[in-house]
C-alpha positions as CSV (number, residue, x, y, z in Angstrom):
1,X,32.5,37.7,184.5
2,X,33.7,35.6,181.5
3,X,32.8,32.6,180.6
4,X,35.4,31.0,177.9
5,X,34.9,27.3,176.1
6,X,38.3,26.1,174.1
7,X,39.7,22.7,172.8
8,X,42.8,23.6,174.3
9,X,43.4,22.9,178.1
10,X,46.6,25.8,177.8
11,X,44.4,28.3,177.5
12,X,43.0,27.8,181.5
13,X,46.5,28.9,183.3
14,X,46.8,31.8,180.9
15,X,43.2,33.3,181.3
16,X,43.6,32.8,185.3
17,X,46.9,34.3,185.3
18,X,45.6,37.6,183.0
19,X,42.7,37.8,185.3
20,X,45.4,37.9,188.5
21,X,47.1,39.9,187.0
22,X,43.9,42.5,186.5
23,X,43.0,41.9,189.8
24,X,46.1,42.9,191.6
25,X,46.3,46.0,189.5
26,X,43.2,47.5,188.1
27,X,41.3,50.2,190.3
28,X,38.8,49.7,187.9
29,X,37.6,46.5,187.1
30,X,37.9,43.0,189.1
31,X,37.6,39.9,186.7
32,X,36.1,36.4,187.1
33,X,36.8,33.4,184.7
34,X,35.2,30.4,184.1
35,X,36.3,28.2,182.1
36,X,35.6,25.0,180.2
37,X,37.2,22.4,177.6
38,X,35.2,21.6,175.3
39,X,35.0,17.7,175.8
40,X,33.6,18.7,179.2
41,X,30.7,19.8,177.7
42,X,29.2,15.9,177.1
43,X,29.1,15.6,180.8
44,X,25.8,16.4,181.6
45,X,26.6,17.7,185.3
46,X,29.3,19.5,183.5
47,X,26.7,20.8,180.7
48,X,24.2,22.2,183.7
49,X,26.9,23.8,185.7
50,X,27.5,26.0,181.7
51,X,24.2,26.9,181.5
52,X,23.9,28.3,185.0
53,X,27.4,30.0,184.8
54,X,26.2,31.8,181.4
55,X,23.0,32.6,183.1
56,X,25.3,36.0,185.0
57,X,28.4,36.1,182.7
58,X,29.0,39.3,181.1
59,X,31.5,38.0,177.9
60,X,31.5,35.0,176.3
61,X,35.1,33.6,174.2
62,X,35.1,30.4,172.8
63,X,37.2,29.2,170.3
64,X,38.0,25.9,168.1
65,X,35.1,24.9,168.7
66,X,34.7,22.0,165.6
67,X,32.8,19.0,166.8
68,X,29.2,19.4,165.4
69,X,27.7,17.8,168.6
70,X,29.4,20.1,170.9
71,X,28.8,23.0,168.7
72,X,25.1,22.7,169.2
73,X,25.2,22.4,172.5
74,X,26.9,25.6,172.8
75,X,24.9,27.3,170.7
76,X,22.0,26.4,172.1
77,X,22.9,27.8,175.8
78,X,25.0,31.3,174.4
79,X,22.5,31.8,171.5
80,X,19.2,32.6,173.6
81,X,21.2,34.9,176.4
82,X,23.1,36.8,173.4
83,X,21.3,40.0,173.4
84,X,21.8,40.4,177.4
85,X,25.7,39.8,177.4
86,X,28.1,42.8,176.6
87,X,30.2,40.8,174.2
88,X,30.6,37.2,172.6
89,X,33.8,36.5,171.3
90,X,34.2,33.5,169.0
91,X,37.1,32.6,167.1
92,X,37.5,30.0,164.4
93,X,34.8,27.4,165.0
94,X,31.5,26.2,163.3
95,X,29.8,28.8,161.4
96,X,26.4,28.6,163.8
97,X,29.1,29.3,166.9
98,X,30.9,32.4,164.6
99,X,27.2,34.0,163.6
100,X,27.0,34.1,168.0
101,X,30.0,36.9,167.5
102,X,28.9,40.4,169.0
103,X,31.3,43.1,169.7
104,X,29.4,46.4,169.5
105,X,27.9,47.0,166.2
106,X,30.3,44.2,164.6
107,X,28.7,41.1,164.0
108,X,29.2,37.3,161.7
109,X,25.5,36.8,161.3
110,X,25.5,35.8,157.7
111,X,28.8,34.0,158.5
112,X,28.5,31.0,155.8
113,X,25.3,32.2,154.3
114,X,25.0,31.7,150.3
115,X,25.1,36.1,149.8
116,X,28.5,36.6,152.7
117,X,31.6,37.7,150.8
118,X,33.0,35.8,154.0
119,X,31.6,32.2,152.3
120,X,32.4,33.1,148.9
121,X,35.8,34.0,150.4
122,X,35.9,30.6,152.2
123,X,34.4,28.3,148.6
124,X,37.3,30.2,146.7
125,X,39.9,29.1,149.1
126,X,38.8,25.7,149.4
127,X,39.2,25.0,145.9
128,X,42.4,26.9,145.5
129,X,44.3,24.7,148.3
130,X,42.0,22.5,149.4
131,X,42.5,24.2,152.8
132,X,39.7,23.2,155.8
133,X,37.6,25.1,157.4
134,X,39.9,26.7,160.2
135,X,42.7,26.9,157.9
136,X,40.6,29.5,155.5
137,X,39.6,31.1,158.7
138,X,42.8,32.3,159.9
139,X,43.4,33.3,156.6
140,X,40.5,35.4,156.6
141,X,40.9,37.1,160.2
142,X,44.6,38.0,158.7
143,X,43.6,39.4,155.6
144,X,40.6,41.3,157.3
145,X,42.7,44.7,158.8
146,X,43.1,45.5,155.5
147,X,39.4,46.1,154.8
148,X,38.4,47.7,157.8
149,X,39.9,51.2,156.6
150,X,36.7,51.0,153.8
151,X,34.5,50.5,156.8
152,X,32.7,53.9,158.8
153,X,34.9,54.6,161.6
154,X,32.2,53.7,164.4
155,X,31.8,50.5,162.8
156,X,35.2,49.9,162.1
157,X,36.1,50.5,165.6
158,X,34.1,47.9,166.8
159,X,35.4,45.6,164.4
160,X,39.3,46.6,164.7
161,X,38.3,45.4,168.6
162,X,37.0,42.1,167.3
163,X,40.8,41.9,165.0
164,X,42.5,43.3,168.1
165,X,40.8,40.9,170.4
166,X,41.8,37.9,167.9
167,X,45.2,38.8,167.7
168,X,45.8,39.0,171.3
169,X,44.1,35.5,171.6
170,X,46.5,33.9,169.2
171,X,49.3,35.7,170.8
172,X,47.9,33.4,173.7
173,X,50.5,34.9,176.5
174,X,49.1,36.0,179.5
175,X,50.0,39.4,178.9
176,X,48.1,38.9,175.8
177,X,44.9,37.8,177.5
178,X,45.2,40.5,180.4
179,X,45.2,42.9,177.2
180,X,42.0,41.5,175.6
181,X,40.1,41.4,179.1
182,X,41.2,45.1,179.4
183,X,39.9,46.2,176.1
184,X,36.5,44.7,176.2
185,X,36.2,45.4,179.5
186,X,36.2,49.3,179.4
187,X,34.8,49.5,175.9
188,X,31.9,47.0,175.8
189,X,31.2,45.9,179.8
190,X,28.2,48.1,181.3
191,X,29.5,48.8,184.7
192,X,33.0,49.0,184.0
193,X,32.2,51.7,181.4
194,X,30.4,53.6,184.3
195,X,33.0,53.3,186.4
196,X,35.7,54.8,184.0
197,X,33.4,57.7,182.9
198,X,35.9,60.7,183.1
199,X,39.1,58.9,183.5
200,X,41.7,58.1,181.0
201,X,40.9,54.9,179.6
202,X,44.4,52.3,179.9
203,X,46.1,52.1,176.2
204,X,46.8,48.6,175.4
205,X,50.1,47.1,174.5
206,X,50.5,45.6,170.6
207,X,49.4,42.1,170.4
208,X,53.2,40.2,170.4
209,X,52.6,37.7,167.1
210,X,54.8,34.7,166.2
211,X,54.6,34.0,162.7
212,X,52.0,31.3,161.9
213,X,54.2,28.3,161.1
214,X,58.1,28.2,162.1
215,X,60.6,26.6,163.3
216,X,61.2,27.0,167.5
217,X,63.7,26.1,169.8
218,X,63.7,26.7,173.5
219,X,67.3,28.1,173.3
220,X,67.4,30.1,170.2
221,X,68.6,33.6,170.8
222,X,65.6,34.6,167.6
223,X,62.9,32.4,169.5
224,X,61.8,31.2,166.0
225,X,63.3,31.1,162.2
226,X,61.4,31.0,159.0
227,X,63.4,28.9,157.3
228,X,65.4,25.7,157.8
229,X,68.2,27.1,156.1
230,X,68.5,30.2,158.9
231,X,67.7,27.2,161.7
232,X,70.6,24.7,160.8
233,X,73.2,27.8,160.7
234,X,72.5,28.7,164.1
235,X,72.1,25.0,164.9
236,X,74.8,23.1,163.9
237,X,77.4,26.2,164.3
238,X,76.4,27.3,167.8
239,X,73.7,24.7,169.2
240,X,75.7,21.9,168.5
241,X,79.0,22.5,169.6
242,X,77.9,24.2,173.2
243,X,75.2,20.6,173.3
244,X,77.9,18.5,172.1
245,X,76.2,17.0,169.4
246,X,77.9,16.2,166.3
247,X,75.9,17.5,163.1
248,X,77.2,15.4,160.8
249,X,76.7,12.2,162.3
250,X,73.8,12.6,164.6
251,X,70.3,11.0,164.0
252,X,68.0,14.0,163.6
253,X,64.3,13.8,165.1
254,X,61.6,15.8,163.9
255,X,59.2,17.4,166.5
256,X,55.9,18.9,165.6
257,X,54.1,20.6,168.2
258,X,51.2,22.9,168.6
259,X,51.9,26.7,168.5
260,X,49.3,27.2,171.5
261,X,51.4,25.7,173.7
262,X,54.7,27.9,173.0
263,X,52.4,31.4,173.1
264,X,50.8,30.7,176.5
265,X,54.4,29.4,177.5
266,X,52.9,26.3,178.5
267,X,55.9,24.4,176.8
268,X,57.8,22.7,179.5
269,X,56.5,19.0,177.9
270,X,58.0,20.2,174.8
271,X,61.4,21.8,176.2
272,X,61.8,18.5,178.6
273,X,61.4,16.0,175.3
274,X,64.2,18.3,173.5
275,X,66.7,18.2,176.4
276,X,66.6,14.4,176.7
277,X,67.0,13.7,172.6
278,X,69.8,16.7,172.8
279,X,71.3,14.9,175.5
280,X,71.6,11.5,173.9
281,X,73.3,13.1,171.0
282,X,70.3,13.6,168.4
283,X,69.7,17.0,166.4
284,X,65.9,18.0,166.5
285,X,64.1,20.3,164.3
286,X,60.9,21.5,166.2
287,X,58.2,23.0,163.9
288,X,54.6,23.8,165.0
289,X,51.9,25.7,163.4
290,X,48.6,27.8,164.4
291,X,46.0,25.5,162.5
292,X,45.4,22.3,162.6
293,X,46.6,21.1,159.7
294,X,50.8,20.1,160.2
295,X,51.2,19.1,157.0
296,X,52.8,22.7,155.3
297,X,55.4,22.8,158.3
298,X,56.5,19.1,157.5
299,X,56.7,20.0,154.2
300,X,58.4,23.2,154.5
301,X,61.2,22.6,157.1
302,X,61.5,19.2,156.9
303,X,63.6,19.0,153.4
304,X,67.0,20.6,152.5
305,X,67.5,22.7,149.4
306,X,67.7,19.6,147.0
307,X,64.5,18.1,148.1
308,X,66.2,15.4,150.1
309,X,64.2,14.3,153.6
310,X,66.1,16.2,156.6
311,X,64.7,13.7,159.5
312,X,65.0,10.3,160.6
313,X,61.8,10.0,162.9
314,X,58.9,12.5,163.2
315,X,57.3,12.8,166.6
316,X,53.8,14.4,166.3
317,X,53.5,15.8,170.2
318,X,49.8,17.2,169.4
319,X,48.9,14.2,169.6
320,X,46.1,15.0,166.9
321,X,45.9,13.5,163.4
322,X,47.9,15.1,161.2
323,X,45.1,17.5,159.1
324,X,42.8,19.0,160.8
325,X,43.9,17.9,164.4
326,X,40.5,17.0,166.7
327,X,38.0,18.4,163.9
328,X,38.1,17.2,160.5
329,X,40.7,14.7,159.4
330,X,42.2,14.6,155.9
331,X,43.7,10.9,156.3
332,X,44.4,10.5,152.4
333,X,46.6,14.2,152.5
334,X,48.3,13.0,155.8
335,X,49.2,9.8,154.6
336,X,50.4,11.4,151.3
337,X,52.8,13.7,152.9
338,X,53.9,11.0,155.8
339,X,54.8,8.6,152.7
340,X,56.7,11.1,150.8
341,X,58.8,11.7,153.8
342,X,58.7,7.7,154.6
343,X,60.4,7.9,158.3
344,X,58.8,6.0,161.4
345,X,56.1,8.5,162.3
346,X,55.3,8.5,166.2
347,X,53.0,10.7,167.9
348,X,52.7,10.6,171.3
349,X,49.7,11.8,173.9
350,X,49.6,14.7,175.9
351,X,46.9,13.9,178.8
352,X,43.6,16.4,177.7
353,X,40.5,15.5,179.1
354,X,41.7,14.2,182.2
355,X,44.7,15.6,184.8
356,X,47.8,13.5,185.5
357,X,45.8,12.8,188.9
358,X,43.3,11.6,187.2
359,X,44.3,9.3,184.8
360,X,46.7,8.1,187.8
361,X,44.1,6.8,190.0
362,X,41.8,5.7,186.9
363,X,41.7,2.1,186.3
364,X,40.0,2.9,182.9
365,X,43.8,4.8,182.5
366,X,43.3,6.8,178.8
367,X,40.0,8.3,178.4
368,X,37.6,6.9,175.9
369,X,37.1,10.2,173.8
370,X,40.9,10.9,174.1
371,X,41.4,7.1,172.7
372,X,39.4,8.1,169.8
373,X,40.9,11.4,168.7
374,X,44.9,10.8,170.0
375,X,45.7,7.0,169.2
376,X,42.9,5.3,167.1
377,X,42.9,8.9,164.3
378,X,46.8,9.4,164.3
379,X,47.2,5.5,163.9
380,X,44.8,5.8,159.8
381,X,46.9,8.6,159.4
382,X,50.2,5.8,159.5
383,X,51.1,6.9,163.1
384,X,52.8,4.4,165.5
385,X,53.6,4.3,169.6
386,X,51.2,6.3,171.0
387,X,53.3,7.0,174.4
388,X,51.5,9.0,176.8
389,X,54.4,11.8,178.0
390,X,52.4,14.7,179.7
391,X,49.7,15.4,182.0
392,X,48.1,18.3,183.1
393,X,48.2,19.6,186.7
394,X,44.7,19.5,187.8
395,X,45.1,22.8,189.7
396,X,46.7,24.9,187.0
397,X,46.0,23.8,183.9
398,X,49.3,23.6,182.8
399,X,51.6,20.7,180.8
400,X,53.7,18.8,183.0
401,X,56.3,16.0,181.6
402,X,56.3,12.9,182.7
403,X,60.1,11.8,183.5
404,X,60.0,8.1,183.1
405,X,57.7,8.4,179.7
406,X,59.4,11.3,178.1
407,X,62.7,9.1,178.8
408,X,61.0,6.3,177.1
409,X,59.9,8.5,174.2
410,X,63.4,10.0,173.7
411,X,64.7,6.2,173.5
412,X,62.0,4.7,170.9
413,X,62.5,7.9,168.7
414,X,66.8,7.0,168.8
415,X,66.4,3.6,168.1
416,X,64.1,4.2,165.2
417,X,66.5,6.5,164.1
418,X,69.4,4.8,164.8
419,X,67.5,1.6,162.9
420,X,67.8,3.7,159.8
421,X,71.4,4.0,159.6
422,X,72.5,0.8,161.0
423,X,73.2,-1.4,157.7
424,X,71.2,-5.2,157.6
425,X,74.5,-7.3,158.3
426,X,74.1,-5.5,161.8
427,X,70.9,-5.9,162.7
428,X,69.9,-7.9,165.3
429,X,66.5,-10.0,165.5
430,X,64.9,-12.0,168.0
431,X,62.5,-14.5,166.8
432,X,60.2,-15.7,169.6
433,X,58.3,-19.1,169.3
434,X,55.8,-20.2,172.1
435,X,55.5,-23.3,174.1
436,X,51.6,-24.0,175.1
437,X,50.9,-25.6,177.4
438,X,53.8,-27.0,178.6
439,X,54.7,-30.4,179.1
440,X,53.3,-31.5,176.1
441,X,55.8,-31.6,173.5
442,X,54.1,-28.4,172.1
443,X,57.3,-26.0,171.4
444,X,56.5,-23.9,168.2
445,X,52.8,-24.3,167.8
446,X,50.5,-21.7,167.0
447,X,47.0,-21.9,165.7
448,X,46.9,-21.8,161.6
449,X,50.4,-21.3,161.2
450,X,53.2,-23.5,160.2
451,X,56.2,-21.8,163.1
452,X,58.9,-23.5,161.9
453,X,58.4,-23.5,158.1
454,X,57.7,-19.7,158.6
455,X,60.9,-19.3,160.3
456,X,62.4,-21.0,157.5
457,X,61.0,-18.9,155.3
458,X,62.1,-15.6,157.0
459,X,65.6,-16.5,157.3
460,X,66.0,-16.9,153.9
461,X,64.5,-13.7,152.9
462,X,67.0,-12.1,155.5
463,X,69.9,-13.4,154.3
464,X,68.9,-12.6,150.5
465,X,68.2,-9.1,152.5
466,X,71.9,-8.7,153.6
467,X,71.6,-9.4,157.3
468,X,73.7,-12.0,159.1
469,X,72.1,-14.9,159.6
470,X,75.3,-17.4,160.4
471,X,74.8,-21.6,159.8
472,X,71.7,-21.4,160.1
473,X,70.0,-24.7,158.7
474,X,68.0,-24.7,155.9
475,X,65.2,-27.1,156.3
476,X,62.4,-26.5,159.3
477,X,63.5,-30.2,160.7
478,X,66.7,-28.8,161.3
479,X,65.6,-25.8,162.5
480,X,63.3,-27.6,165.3
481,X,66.0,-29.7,165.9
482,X,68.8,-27.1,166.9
483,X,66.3,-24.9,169.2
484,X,65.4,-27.9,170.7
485,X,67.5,-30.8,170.7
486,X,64.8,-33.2,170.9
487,X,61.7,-32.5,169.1
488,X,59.1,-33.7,172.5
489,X,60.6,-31.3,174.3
490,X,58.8,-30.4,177.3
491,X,59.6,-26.4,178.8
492,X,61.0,-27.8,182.0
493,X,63.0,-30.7,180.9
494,X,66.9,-30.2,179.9
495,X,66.3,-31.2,176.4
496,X,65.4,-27.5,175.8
497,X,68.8,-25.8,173.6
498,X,69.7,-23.4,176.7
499,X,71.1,-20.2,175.3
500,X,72.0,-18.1,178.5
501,X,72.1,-18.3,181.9
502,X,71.3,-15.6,183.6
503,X,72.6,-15.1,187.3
504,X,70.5,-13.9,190.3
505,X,72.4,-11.1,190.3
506,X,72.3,-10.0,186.6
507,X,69.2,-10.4,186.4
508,X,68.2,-7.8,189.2
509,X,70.8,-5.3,188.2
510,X,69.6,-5.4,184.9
511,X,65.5,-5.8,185.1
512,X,64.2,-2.4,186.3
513,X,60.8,-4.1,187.7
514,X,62.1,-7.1,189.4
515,X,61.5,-6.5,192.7
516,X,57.6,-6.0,192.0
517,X,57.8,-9.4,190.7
518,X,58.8,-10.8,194.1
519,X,55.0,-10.0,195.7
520,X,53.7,-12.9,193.0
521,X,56.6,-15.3,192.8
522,X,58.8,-14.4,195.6
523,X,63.2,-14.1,195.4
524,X,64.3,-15.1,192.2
525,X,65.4,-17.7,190.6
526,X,61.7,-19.1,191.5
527,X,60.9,-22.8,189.7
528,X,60.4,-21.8,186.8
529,X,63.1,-21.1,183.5
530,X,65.2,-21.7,186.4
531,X,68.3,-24.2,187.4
532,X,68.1,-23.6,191.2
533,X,70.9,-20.8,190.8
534,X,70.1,-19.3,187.8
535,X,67.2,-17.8,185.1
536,X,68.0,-20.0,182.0
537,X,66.9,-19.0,178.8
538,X,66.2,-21.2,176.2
539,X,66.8,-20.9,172.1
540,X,69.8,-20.3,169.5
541,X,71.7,-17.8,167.7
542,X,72.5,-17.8,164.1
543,X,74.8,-15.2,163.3
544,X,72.4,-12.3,164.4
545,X,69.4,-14.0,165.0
546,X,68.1,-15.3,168.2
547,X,65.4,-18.0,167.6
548,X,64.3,-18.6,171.9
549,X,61.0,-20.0,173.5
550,X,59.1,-17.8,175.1
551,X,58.7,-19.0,179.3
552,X,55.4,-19.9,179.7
553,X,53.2,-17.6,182.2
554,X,53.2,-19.4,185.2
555,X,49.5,-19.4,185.4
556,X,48.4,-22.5,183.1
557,X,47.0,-24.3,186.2
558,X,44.7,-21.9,186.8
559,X,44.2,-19.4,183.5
560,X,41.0,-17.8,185.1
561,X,42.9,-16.2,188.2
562,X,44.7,-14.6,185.5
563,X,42.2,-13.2,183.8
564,X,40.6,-11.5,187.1
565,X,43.8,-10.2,189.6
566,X,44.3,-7.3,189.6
567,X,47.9,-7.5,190.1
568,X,49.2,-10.4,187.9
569,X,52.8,-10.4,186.9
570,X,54.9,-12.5,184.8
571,X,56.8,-14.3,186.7
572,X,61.0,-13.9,187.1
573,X,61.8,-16.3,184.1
574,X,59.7,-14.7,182.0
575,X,61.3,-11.0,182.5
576,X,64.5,-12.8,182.1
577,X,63.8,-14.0,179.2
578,X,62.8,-10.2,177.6
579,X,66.0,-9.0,180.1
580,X,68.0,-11.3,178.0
581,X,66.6,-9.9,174.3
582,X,66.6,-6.3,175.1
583,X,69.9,-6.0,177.1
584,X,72.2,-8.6,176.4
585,X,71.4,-9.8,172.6
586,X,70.5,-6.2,172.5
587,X,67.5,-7.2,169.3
588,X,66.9,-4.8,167.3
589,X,63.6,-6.1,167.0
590,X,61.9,-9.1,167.6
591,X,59.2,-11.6,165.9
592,X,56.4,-13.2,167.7
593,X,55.5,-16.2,166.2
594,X,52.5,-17.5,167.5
595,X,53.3,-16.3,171.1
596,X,50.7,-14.6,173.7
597,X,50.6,-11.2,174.6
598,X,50.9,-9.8,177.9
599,X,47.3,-7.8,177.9
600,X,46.5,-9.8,180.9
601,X,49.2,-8.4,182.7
602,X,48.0,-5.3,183.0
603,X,45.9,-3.9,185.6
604,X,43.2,-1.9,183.9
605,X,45.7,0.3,181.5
């Protein structure tokens, strides 16, 4: 029986497919796993149900297990039963969770202790690169075949089984793991060693390796490349032309992802995110590496020869902080490396603690630890849009994409891109003012904030900018005046400047959600930003700039019912209204001034 405690939820569909696997063909041992993340442990029912599956286990693996809370807790459950159970595996983690390691006569007791060559290994490193903990770690485990051949051979053999048994866990596959079961299983397990007394004991395959930090593509006929130089010339020559992309002009997107997830296969999040930039005519560099600090890969393969940034947009899809992922954070390195590159910088949030079902039916939606380490850490680091895109099947463990968000992804990461090509005379910007509460003459108010002389003020630094900003006027009487004809405007008088009018028609085929609307405010048009036949949007163009009025909610009679449904909507004028910006001005971006969010619209996410 094993009992295994990770950070990573990949791990769970590879250790119960190796233990299948064992099961269907083994005469000589039968496995059981158990396995938990490690955020699980902070649930106390979760906690108990540990203790009492240690209590029989014969192995214990854990591995990156960082958070000093959680590393206590572990040790203090695995540290009492350690004499009874045949082996404890622990790869990098906390030193207290390494000195638990027992294979054999091979053990990391003075792990971090002042006298350990291992610690003055670790001090040495940390001042050469200023590498973390984890980072020195793997290090160490790589450089450490080469000393056991000083070792005595029974003690060596016990700790080549602790490199072997490493290996294959980084290797991650489930051939991998079916491997490192095998091994410790008929060398360390009591009863299995019975068992095989007298038989021929199975010989294991080679751990299969993929190089610590590389480039990957699903596709690639080499699986990875070491170099961006060896990348592009399969890329652009063979890639591109069979994807119909065009190298020289196409936007290229940066991807870093977490090698875990390409050596347990589980990659299907990854490979689904590729496809859709690929098919919307983008290039993609995919990097990943086995620590948790990204920043060598970004600066390795995201440069050409010259020095000269490669990418347009990076999308982190650990979604960890840069350095050090969940563990320990290295904002001011992150941020160094993120400005040198100076792209947009998104990274997106793979569901962890909780499955796809989960988070589904959860009116909480993210949960609160995952808020902590996947939007609020990213977002010091300089990170932005923090789009959740996978989920994990609650029965297998495994990634799944999630269509409609990956989609979304895909199209925030182009226009980012695309943003950084377009020249400023083409830009297009919406600037929205807000009208509260209606009937009152009160277009363009906002609390501490002068709308219209800010307006004027960002028009001219536009045009001294380059972009297009037509006749507009120059003083922020004129400006009032042109938006809205008669400065006591009221929202649902005619005096309002009416920009667009949107048919019934339009309006459906081109708002996605507009039917949902209808349970609210019934068939468009509805009574409000509406002329009986049509959805009327209100504002003016200058050249490229859209100054509008944003529709009011529909709920100012009665604000508190707002606050408390549960299924609030805006109402059809207001969606026009955003319909109009985002497909028919087609904005670039837009400017709230002094206008409300839509928090309140939301029910519980």
């Amino acid at each position: 029986k094993i009992v295994y405690v990770v950070l990573e939820s990949q791990y769970q569909s590879s250790m119960t497919a190796a233990a299948k696997r064992i099961n269907a063909g083994s005469d000589n041992m039968a496995v059981e796993c158990v396995g938990y993340l490690l955020e699980e442990l902070r649930n106390e029912d979760a906690f108990e149900q540990f203790k009492k599956d240690m209590e029989d286990a014969n192995v214990f693996v854990g591995s990156l297990i960082f958070v000093q809370e959680l590393a206590e807790k572990v040790t203090e459950v695995v540290a009492p039963l350690r004499d009874q159970l045949d082996a404890v595996l622990v790869f990098p983690s906390m030193p207290e969770v390494m000195r638990l390691n027992k294979v054999g006569s091979f053990t990391m007791k003075n792990l971090g202790q002042s006298k350990s060559v291992v610690a003055d290994f670790m001090k040495k490193k940390k001042q050469e690169d200023g590498s973390s903990f984890e980072e020195g770690m793997l290090k160490l485990l790589r450089t450490l075949p080469k000393v056991l051949k000083f070792l005595p051979s029974d003690k060596a053999a016990d700790a080549r089984t602790f490199m072997m048994s490493f290996q294959y866990w980084l290797g991650g596959s489930p051939e991998n793991l079916e491997s490192l079961l095998l091994m410790v299983g008929q060398d360390y397990v009591g009863p299995v060693k019975e068992s095989m007394m007298g038989k021929e004991k199975v010989v294991m395959e080679e751990p299969v390796l993929l190089p610590d930090t590389a480039i990957w593509h699903p596709v690639a006929p080499d699986m990875v490349f070491e170099n961006n130089e060896k990348y592009f010339q399969w890329y652009n020559n063979e890639h591109c032309p069979d994807a119909g992309i065009d190298p020289k002009t196409a936007p290229t997107v940066g991807i870093i992802l977490q090698k875990s997830h390409i050596n347990t296969k589980d990659d299907t999040h990854y490979v689904s995110l590729i496809a859709e930039l690929e098919s919307r005519g983008a290039r993609v560099v995919p990097i990943y590496s086995g620590g948790l600090d990204f920043s060598g890969p970004v600066e390795s393969y995201m440069y050409d020869a010259s020095g000269k940034s490669i990418v347009d947009t990076v999308i982190n899809l650990t979604g960890f902080a840069l350095v050090g992922g969940p563990a320990s954070q290295d904002h001011k390195k992150a941020a160094k490396v993120l400005k040198k590159l100076n792209v947009p910088y998104m990274c997106a949030v793979p569901l962890v603690f909780q499955s796809f079902e989960e988070w589904q039916a959860s009116e909480l939606g993210l949960h609160p630890i995952q808020v902590a380490l996947q939007v609020s850490l990213p977002e010091i680091d300089g990170a932005i849009e923090p789009i959740i895109y996978a989920g994990r099947e609650g029965a297998t463990g495994r990634s799944v994409p999630l269509a409609d968000r990956v989609n979304l992804l895909a199209d925030r990461a182009m226009k980012w891109s695309n943003l950084r090509i377009k020249k400023n005379q083409d830009k297009k910007i919406a600037v929205t003012i807000f009208s509260f509460p209606p009937d009152k003459g009160n277009v363009g108010t906002a609390a501490y904030l002068d709308v219209f002389d800010s307006i004027k003020a960002v028009l001219k630094q536009l045009k001294k900018e380059g972009y297009d900003v037509g006749e507009a006027p120059d003083s922020k009487e004129d400006i009032m005046e042109s938006v809205l004809n008669d400065p006591e405007a009221r929202i649902n008088s005619p005096e309002l400047n009416v920009a667009y009018r949107m048919s019934t028609d339009e309006y459906y085929e081109l708002t996605p959600y507009a039917k949902d609307l209808e349970e609210n405010w019934g068939p468009a048009p509805g009574n409000l930003n509406s002329d009986g036949q049509n959805l009327v949007v209100y504002g003016k163009q200058f050249g490229n700039v859209f100054i509008g009025v944003q529709p009011s909610f529909g709920y100012e009679g009665d604000p508190m019912r707002l606050l408390f449904a549960k299924s609030a909507s805006p109402h059809h004028g207001f969606a026009a209204y955003y319909t109009y910006l985002e497909k028919i001005f087609e904005a670039d971006a837009v400017l709230h001034f002094g206008t409300h969010g839509s928090l309140e619209f939301l029910p519980g996410k």
